[in-house]
N, CA, C and O atoms as CSV, one atom per row, in Angstrom:
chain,resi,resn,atom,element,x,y,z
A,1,UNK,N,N,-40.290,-269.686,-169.715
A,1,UNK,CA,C,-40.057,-268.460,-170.441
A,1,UNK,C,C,-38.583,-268.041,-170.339
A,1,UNK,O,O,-37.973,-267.634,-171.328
A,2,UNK,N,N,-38.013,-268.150,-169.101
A,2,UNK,CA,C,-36.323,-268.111,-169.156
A,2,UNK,C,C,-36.048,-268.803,-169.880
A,2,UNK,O,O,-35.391,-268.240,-170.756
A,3,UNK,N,N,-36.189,-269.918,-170.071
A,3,UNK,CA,C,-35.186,-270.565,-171.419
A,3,UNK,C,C,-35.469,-270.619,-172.323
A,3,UNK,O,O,-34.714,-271.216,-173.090
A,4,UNK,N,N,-36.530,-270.137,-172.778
A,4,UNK,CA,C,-36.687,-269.820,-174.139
A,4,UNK,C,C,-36.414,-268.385,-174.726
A,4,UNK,O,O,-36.439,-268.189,-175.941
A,5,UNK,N,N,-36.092,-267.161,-173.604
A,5,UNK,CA,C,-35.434,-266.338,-173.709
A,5,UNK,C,C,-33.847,-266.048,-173.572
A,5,UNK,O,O,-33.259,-265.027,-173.928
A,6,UNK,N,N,-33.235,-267.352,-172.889
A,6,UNK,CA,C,-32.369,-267.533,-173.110
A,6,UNK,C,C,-31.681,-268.445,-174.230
A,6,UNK,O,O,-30.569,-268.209,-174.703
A,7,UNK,N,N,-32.519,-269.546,-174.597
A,7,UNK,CA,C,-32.241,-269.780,-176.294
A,7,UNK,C,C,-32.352,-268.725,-177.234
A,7,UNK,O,O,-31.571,-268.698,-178.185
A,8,UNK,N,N,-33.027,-268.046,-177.124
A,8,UNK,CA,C,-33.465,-266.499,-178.249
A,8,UNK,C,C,-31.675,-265.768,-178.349
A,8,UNK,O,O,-30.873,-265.663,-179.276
A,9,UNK,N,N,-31.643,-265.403,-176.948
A,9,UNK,CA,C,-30.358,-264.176,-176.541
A,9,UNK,C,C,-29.014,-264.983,-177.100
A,9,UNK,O,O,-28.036,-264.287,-177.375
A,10,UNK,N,N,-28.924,-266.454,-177.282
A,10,UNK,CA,C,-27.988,-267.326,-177.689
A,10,UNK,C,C,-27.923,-267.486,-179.352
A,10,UNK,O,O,-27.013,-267.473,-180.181
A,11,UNK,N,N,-29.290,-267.634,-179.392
A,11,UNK,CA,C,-29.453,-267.924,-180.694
A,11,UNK,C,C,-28.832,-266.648,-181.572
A,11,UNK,O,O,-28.045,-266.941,-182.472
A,12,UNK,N,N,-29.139,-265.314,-181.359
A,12,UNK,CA,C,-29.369,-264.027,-181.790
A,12,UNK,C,C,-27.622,-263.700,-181.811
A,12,UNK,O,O,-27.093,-263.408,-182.884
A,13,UNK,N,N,-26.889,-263.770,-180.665
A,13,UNK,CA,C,-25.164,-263.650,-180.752
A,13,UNK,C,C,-24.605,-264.295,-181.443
A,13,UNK,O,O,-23.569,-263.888,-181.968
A,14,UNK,N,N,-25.302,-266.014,-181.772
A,14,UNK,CA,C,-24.730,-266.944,-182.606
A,14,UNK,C,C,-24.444,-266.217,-184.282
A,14,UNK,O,O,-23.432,-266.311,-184.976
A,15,UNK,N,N,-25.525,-265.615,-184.524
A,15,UNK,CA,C,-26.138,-265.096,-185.789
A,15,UNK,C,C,-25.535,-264.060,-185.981
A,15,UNK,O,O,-25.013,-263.775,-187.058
A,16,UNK,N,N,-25.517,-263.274,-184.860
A,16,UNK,CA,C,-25.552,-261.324,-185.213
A,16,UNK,C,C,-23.894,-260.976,-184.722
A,16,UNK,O,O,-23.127,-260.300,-185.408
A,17,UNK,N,N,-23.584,-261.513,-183.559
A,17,UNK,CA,C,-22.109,-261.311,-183.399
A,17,UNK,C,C,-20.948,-262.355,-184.208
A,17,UNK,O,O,-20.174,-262.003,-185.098
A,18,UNK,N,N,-21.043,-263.313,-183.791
A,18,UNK,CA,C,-20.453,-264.866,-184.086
A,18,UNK,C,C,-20.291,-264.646,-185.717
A,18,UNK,O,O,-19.263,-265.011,-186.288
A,19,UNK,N,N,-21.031,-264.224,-186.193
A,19,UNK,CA,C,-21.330,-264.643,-188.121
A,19,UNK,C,C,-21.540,-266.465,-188.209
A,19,UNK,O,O,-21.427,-267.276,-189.128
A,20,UNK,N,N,-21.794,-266.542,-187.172
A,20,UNK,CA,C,-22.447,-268.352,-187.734
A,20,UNK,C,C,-23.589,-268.017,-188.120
A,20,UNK,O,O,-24.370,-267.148,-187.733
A,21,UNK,N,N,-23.642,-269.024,-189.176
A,21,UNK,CA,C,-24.607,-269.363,-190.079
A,21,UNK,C,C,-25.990,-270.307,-189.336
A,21,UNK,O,O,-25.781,-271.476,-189.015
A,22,UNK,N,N,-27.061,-269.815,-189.165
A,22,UNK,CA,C,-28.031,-270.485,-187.502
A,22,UNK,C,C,-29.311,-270.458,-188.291
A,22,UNK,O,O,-29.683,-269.687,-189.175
A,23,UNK,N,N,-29.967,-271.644,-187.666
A,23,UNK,CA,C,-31.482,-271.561,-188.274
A,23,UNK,C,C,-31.938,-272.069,-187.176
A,23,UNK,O,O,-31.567,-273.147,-186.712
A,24,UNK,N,N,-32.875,-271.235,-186.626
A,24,UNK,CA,C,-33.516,-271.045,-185.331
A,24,UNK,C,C,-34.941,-272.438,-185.714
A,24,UNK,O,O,-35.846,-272.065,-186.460
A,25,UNK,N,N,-34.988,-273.600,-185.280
A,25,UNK,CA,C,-35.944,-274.339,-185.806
A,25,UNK,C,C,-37.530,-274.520,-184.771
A,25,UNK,O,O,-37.724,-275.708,-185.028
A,26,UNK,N,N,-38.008,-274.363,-184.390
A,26,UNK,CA,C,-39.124,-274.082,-183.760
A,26,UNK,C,C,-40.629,-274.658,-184.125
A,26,UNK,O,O,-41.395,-274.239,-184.993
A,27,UNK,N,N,-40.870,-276.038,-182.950
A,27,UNK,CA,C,-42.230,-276.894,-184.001
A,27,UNK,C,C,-43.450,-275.886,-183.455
A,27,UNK,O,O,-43.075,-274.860,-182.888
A,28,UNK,N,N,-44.531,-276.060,-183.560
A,28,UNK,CA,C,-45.840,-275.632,-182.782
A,28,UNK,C,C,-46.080,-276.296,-181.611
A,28,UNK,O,O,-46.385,-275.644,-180.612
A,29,UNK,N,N,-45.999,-277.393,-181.575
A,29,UNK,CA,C,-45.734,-277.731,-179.896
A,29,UNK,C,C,-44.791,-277.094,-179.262
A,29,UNK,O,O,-44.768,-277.582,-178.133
A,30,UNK,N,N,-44.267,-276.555,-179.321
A,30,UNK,CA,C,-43.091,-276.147,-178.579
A,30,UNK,C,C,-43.528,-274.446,-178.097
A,30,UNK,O,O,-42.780,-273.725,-177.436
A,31,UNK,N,N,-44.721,-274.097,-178.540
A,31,UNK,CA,C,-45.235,-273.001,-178.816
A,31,UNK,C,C,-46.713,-272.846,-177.646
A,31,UNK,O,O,-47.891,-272.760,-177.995
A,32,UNK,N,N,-46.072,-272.848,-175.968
A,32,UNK,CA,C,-46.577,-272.862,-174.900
A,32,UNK,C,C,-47.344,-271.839,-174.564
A,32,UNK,O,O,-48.381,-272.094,-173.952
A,33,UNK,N,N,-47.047,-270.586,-174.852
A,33,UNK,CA,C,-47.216,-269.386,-174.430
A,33,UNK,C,C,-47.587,-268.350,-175.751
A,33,UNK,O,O,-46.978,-268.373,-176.820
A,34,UNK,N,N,-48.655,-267.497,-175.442
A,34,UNK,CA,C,-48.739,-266.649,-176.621
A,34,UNK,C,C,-47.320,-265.656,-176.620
A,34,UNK,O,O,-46.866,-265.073,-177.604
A,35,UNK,N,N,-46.843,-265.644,-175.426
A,35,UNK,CA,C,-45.306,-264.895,-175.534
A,35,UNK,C,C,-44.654,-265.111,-176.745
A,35,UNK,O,O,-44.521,-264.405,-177.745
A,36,UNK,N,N,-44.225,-266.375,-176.416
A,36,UNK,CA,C,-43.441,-267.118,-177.665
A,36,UNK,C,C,-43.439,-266.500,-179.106
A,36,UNK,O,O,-42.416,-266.171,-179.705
A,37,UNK,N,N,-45.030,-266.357,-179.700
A,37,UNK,CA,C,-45.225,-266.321,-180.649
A,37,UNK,C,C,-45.206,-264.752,-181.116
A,37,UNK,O,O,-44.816,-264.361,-182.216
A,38,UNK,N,N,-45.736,-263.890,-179.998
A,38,UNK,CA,C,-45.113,-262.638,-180.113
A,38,UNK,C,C,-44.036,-262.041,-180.164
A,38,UNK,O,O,-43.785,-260.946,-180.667
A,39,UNK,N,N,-43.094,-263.067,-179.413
A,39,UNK,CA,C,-41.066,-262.772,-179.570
A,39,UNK,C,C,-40.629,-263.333,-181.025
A,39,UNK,O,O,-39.687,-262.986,-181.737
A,40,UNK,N,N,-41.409,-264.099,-181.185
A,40,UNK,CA,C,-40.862,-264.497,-182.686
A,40,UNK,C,C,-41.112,-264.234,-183.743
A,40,UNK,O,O,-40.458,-264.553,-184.736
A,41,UNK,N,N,-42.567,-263.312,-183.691
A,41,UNK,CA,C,-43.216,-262.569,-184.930
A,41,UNK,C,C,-42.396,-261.224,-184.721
A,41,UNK,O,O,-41.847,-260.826,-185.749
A,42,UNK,N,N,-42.207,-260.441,-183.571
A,42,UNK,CA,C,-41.504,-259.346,-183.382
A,42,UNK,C,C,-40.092,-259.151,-184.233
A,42,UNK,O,O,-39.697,-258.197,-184.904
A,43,UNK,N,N,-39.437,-260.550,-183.909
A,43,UNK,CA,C,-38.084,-261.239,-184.192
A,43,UNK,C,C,-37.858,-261.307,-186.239
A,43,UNK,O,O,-36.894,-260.963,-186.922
A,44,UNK,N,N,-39.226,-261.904,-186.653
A,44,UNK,CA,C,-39.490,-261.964,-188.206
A,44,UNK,C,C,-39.893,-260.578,-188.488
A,44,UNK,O,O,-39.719,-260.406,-189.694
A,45,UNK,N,N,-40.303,-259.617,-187.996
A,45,UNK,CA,C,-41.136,-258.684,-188.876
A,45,UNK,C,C,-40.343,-257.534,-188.394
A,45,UNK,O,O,-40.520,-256.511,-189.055
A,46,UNK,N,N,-39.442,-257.437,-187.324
A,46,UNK,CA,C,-38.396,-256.242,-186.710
A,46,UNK,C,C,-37.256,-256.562,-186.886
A,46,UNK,O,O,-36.276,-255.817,-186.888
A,47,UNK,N,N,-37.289,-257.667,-187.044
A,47,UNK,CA,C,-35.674,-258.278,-186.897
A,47,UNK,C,C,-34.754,-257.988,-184.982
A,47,UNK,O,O,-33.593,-258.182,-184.620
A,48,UNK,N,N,-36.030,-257.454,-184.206
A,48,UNK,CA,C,-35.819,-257.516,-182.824
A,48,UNK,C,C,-36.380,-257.874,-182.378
A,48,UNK,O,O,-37.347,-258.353,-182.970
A,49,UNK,N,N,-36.264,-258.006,-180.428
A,49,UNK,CA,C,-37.548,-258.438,-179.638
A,49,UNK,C,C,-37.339,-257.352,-178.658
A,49,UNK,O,O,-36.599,-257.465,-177.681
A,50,UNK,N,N,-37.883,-256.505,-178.898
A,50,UNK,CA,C,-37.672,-255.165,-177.661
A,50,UNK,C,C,-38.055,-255.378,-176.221
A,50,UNK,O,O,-39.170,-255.593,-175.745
A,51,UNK,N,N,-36.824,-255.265,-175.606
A,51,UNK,CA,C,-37.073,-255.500,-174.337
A,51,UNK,C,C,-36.105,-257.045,-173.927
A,51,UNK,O,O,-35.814,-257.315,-172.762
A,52,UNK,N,N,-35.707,-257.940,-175.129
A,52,UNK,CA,C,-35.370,-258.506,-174.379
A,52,UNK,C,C,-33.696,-258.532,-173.677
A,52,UNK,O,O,-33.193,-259.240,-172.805
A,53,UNK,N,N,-33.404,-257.922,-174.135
A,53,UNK,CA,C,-32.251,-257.381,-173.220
A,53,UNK,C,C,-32.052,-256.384,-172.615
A,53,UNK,O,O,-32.705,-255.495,-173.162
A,54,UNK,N,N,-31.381,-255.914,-171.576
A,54,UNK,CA,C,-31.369,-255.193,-170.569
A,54,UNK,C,C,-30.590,-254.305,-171.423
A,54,UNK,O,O,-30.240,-254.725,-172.526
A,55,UNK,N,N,-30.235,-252.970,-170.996
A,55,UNK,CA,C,-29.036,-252.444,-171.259
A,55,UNK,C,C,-27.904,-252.487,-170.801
A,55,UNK,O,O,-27.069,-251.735,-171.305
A,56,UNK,N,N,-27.508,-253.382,-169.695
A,56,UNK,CA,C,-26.201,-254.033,-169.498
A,56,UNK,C,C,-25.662,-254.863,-169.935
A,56,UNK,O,O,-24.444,-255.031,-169.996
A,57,UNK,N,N,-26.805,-255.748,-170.442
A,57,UNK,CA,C,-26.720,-256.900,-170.868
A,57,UNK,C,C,-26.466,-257.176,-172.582
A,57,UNK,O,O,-26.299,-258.310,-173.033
A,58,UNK,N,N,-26.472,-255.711,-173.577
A,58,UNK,CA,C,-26.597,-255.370,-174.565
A,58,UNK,C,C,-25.099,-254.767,-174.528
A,58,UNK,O,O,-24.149,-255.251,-175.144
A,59,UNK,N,N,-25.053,-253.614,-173.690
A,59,UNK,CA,C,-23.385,-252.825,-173.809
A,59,UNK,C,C,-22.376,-253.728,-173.997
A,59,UNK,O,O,-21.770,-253.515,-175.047
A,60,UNK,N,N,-21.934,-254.753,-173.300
A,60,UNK,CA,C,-20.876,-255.725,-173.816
A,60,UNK,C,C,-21.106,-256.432,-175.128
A,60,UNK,O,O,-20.236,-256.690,-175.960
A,61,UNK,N,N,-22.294,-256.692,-175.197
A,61,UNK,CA,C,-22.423,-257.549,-176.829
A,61,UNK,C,C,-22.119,-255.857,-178.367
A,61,UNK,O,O,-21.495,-255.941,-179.426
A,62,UNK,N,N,-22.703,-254.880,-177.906
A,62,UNK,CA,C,-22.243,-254.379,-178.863
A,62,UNK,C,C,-20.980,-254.077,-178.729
A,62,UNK,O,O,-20.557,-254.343,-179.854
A,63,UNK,N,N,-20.012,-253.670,-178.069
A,63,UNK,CA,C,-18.731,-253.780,-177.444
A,63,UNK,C,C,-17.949,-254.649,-179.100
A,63,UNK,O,O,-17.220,-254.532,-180.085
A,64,UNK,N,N,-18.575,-255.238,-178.550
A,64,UNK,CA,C,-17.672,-256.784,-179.319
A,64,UNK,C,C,-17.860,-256.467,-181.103
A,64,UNK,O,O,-17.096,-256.859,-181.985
A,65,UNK,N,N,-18.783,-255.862,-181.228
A,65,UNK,CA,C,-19.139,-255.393,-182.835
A,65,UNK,C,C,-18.493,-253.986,-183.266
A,65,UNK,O,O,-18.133,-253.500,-184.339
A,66,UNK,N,N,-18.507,-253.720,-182.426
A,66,UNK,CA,C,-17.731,-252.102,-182.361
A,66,UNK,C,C,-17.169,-251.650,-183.626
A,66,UNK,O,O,-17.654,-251.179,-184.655
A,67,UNK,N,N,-16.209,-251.888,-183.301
A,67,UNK,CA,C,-14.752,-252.189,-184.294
A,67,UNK,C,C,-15.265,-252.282,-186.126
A,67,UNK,O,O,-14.829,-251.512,-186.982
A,68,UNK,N,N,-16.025,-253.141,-186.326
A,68,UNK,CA,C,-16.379,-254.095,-187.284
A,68,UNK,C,C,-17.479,-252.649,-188.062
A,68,UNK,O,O,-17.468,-252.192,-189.205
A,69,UNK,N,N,-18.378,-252.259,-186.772
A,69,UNK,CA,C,-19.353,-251.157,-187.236
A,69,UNK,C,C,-18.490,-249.887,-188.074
A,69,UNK,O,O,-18.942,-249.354,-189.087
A,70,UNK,N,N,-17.605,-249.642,-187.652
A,70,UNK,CA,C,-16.783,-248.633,-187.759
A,70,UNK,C,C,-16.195,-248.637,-189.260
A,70,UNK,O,O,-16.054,-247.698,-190.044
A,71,UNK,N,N,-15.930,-249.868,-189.383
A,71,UNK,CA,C,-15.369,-249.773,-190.850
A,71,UNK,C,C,-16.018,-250.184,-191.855
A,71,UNK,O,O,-15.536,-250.088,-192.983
């Protein structure tokens, strides 16, 4: 579950901070845990996964968008 929450938190900066262009590819085997499928329906239908970042762990990533929000 750590690393698939840490592919998520990678994947998500790649996309949302970065502006790379990312396609998150994901088979059904790979699909261990009903977690999974709840972070990723959350992810399609919120466009978030609440909870999975801390709020420390969030303050520097918006940090970095700041600027960009503003104008």
């Amino acid at each position: 579950m750590k690393e698939f929450k840490r592919d998520l938190k990678f994947v998500l900066q790649k996309a949302g901070i970065e502006a790379t262009k990312t396609c998150l590819y994901i088979e059904d085997h790979q699909l261990l845990r009903g977690e999974f499928l709840e972070y990723l329906n959350s992810l399609i239908s919120a466009g978030e996964v609440p909870g999975l970042y801390t709020p420390e762990e969030l303050e520097p990533l918006l940090a970095q968008i700041k600027d960009e929000m503003a104008n």
